[in-house]
Every structure is written in structure tokens, then in C-alpha cells.
C-alpha positions as CSV (number, residue, x, y, z in Angstrom):
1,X,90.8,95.7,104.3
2,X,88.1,97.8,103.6
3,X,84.3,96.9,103.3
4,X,84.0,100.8,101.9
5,X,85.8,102.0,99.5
6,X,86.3,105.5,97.3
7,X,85.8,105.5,93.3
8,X,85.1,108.3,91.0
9,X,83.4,110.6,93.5
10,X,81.3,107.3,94.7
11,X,81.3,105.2,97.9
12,X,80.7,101.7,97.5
13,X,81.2,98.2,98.5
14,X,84.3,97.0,98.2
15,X,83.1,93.7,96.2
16,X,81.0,96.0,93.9
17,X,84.2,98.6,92.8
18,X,85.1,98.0,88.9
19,X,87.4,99.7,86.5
20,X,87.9,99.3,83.1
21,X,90.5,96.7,81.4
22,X,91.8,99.5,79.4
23,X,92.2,101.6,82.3
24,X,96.4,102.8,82.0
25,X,96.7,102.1,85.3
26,X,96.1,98.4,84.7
27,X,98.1,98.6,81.5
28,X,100.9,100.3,82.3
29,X,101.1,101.4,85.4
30,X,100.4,104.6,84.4
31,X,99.0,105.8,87.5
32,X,100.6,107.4,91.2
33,X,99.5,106.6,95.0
34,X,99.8,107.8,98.5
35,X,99.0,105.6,101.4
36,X,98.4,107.9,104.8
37,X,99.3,106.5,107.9
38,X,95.8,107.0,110.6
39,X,95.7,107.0,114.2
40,X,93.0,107.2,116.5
41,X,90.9,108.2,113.0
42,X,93.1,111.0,111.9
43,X,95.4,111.3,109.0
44,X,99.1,111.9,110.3
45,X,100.2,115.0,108.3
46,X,97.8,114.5,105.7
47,X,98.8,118.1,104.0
48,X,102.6,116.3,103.3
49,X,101.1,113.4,101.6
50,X,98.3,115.5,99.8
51,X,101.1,117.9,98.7
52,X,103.5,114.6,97.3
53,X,100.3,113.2,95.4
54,X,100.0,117.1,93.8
55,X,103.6,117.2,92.3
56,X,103.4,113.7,91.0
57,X,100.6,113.9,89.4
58,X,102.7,117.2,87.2
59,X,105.4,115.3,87.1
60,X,103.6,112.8,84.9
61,X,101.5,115.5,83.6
62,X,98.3,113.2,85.2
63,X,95.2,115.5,84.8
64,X,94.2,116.4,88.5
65,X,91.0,115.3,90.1
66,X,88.9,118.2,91.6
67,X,88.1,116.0,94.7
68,X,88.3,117.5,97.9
69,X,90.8,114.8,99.5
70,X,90.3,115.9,103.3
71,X,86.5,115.4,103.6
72,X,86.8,112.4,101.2
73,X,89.3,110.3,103.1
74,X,87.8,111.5,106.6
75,X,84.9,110.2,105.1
76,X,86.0,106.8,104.1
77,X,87.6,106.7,107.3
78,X,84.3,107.2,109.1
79,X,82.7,104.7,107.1
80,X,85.3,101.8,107.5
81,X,85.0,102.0,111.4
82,X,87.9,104.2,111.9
83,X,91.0,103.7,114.7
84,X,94.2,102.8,113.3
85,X,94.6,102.2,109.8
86,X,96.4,103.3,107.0
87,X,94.6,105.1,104.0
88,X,95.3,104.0,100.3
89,X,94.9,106.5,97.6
90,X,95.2,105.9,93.8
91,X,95.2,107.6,90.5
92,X,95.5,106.5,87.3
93,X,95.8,108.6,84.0
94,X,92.3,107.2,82.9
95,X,90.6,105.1,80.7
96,X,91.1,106.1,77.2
97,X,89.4,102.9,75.7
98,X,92.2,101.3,73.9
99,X,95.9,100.1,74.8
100,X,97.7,102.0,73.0
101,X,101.6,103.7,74.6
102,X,100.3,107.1,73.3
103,X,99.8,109.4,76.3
104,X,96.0,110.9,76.0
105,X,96.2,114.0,77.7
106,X,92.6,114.9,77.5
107,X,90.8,111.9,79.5
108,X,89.3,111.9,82.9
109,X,91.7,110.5,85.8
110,X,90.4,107.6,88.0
111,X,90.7,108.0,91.2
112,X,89.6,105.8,94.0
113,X,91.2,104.8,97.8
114,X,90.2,102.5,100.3
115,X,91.4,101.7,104.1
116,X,94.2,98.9,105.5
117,X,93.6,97.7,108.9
118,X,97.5,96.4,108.9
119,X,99.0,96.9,112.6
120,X,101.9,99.4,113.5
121,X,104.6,98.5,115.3
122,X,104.9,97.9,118.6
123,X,107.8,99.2,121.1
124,X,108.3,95.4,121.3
125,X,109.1,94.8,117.3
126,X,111.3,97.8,117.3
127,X,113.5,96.5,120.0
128,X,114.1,93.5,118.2
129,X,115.2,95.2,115.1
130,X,114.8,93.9,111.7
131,X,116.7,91.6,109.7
132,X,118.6,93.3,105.9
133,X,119.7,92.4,103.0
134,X,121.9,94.0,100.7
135,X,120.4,94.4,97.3
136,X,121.8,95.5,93.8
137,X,119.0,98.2,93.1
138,X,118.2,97.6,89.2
139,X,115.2,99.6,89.2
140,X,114.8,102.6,86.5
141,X,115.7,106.2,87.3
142,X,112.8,107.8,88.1
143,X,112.8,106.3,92.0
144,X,111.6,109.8,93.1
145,X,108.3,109.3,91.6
146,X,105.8,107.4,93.9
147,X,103.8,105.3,90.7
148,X,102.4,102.1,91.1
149,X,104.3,100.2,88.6
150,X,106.2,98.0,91.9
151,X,107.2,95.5,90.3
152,X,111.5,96.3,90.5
153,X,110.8,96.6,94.2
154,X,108.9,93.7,94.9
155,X,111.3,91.7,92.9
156,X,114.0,93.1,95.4
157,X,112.3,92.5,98.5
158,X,111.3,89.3,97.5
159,X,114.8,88.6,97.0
160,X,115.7,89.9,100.4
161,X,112.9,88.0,102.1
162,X,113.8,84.7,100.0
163,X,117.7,85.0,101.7
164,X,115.6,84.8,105.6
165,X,115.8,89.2,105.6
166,X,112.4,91.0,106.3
167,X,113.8,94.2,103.9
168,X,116.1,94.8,101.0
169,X,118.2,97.8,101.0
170,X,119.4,98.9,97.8
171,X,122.4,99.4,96.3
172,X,124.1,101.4,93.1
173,X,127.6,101.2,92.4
174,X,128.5,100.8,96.3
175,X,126.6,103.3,97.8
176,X,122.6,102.8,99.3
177,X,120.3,104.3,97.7
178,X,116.7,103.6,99.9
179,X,114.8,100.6,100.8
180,X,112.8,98.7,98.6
181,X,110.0,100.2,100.7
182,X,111.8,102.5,103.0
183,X,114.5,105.4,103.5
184,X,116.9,104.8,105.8
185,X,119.5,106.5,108.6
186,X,122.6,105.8,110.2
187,X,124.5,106.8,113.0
188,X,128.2,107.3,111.8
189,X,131.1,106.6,114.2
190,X,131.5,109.9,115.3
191,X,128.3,110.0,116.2
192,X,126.6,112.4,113.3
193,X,123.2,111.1,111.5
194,X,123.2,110.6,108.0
195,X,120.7,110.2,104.8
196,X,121.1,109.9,101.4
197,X,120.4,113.6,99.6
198,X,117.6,113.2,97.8
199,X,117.8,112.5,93.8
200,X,115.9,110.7,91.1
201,X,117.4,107.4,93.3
202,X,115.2,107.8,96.0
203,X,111.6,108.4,97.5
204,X,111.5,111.7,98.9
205,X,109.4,109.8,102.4
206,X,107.0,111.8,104.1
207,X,108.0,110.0,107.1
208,X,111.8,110.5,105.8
209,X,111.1,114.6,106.2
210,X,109.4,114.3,109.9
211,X,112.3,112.4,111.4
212,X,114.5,114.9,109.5
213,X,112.6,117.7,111.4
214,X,112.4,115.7,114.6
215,X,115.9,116.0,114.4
216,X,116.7,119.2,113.8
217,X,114.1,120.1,116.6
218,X,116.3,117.9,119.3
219,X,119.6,119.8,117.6
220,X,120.7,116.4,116.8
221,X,123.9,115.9,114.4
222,X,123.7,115.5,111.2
223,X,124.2,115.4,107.5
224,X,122.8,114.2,104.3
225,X,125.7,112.9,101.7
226,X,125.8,109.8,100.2
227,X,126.6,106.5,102.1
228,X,128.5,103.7,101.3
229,X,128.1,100.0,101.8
230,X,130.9,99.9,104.2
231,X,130.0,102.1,106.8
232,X,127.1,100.7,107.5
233,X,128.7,97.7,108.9
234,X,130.9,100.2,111.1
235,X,127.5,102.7,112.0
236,X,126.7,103.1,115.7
237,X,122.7,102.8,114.3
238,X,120.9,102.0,111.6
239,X,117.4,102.5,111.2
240,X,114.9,102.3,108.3
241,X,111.9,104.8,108.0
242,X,107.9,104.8,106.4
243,X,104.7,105.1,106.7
244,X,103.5,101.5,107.7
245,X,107.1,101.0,109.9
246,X,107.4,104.4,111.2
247,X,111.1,105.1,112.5
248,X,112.3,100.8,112.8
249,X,115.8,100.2,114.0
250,X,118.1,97.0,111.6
251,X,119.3,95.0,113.9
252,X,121.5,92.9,111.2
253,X,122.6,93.5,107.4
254,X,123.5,89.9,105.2
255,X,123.6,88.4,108.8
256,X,126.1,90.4,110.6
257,X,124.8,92.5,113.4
258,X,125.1,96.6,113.4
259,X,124.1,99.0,115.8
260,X,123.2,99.2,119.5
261,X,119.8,99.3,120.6
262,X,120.4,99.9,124.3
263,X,118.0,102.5,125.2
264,X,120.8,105.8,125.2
265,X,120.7,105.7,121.3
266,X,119.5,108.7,118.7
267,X,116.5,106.2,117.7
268,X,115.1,106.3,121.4
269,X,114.7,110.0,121.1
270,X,113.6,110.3,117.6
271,X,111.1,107.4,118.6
272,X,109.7,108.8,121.0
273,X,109.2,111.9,119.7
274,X,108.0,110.7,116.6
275,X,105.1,109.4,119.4
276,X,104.2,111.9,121.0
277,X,103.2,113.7,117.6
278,X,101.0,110.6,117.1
279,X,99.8,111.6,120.5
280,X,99.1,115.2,119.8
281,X,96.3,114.1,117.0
């Protein structure tokens, strides 16, 4: 965790950083975030996740900070030693001074950001695959909106995790919709690679759009349509994508194994090209 971190155009200790109570972020939620993957002290496709954190702050009509984000977050980088690390980045609609559901439209965001020092995953863990569990997604209907107010996806993934899984994915009426924390990909029978089409369902992942190109770079297969519960018990692969897990094969769904993970599949070239853009930093 950070011993530096970013608030309202000031750097300061981490133990010293205080917001209001009446801050609508703490409230309600009211408030957006990014977190920016970092290797070797560089942002990975920083312009992507600067461009998500524009268009959610207008979709929630969220006055927009005038802070130049690039020498801000090198900055913070700099000052938290750097290496790998993710970035956090946070703003809430402000602090109007009283709870009230109201939406002020004429107060000062808060912004601030600070630095995880949480590993990425090694060759090793992805070989192993994860663990998944199918989960009824009762979230609301504005999935496509990356906002702080977690709490439907923790509750899901703390579901998954409580049945032995280490993710949820999420369900609606039989077909998946995402991960509680993730998008995700098969690899259909006849060999094609499919995603969910992005809709107010779903996160539209910045990590979700490189594999995307990746793939169309390698002239890969694929498709995006919906996919149903079924055929991801009779996919060739299944692999989950973010920020913090990069491209991370399933190994098993509610127990049953799926997949191969035998060194000829689509995830061995998406990985490793997913690499050597790290590598090119």
C-alpha cells in the first residue's frame, strides 16, 4: 500500500489523508475509479484507462477535475518507490456538506489515488488455472459504469469464494454476463473465441479491449454474442481477463473441470503476446 498518496492536488502521507463524512462518495457511493496496472514504473495503456475515467465521469454528469493525470500518477509513482504496482484512482462528486439524495451539480469533485504493491501473476498461477463459481448476478443495470458502490459484487464473490471458488461468474437468465471482477472468454468447440457484446451488463475492461486487439492482430477466430451457461462446460478454453489478473485461464466451473491448458491453446498466444507488450514499456 502506499506511504504517498494523491488528494486534491496535494501529496501526502498516507496516515495524514482526510475527507469529509459528508463527502457523497462515502454516502452513497456517488463517486467512479480506475486502477492502472504498472510495470517496471509505467502505466500500461494509461490513455485507455484515462479515456474510461473521462466518459464515466459524463455519464454521471461528475464535474471533471482539471488535473493533469499523467504527470500526477507518474508522480505518485515516483514517490511510492516505483516497480510493479497497480495505481488506484478515485473521484467522488464532492462534498456538498449535508446528506441529502439531491445531486449538487455545482460542487468541487474529490479526487485522490494512491499505489497497490499487490503481485501479478506468475506463468506458474496461470498454469494452474482458477477455481469458478456460477453466480446469479443480482446486481443493478448500470454494470457498464465503473463506480465504487461494490457492494453487489463483493457480495457475489464472497459467495463464490465461501463455496472453495477463487471468482464468481455471473449469471442472468442463463446466459454470463462478466465476472464479479473480471470479463471473460471462451473457446467454443469449433474452435472460435467468444465474449459477451458489450451492454449495460457488463464492464467494458480495458484489459477486455487489448486481448480483443491481440486477437485480431494474431487473425485469431472470433465472435462476440451472448454465451450461455452450457457451453461453457463443453468450451475448449475458458479464460477470465483484468487488470490485477491479466489474461488467467479457469481451470474448473462449480467443480467440474473445462478447458485444456496444454501449451497449443489460444491462451498461450494471447499470453504471450499480452507479455511482450508489458515488455515493450
Amino acid at each position: 500500500m502506499s506511504t504517498v498518496v494523491f488528494l486534491n492536488g496535494d501529496y501526502c502521507p498516507a496516515n495524514d489523508a482526510k475527507i469529509s463524512i459528508f463527502d457523497r462518495g462515502i454516502l452513497f457511493g456517488d463517486s467512479i475509479y480506475e486502477v492502472i496496472p504498472v510495470y517496471k514504473s509505467k502505466p500500461f495503456f494509461l490513455d485507455l484507462h484515462l479515456d474510461r475515467l473521462e466518459s464515466n465521469l459524463k455519464k454521471l454528469k461528475i464535474n471533471k477535475p482539471s488535473y493533469d493525470w499523467v504527470a500526477t500518477l507518474d508522480q505518485l509513482i515516483q514517490l511510492n518507490g516505483g516497480g510493479n504496482l497497480q495505481l488506484y484512482v478515485q473521484i467522488t462528486r464532492g462534498n456538498p456538506g449535508i446528506r441529502k439524495h439531491d445531486i449538487p451539480y455545482d460542487i468541487k469533485p474529490t479526487c485522490f489515488a494512491f499505489t497497490l504493491h499487490n503481485p501479478f501473476p506468475t506463468i506458474e498461477n496461470k498454469h494452474q488455472g482458477l477455481h469458478a463459481k456460477l453466480v446469479e448476478d443480482l446486481r443493478w443495470l448500470r454494470c457498464d459504469i465503473k463506480t465504487t458502490s461494490l457492494l453487489g459484487n463483493i457480495l457475489l464473490h464472497e459467495e463464490a469464494l465461501s463455496a472453495g471458488a477463487d471468482v464468481a461468474l455471473l449469471t442472468r437468465h442463463g446466459f454470463l454476463t462478466e465476472g464479479s471482477a473480471t470479463n471473460f472468454f471462451i473457446v467454443d468447440k469449433q474452435g472460435v473465441i467468444k465474449t459477451p457484446p458489450l451492454s449495460n451488463l457488463c464492464l467494458p475492461g480495458i484489459t477486455r479491449h487489448i486481448t480483443i486487439e491481440l486477437i485480431r492482430q494474431l487473425k485469431l477466430p472470433f465472435i462476440e454474442e451472448p454465451i450461455s451457461v452450457q457451453s461453457l462446460f463443453n468450451a475448449k478454453e475458458v479464460w477470465i481477463t483484468s487488470t490485477t489478473k491479466e489474461i488467467f485461464p479457469i481451470a474448473s466451473i462449480d467443480g467440474i473441470p473445462v478447458g485444456r491448458n496444454d501449451g497449443s491453446s489460444y491462451w498461450e498466444q494471447l499470453n504471450h503476446a499480452y507479455q511482450l507488450l508489458i515488455k515493450r514499456l
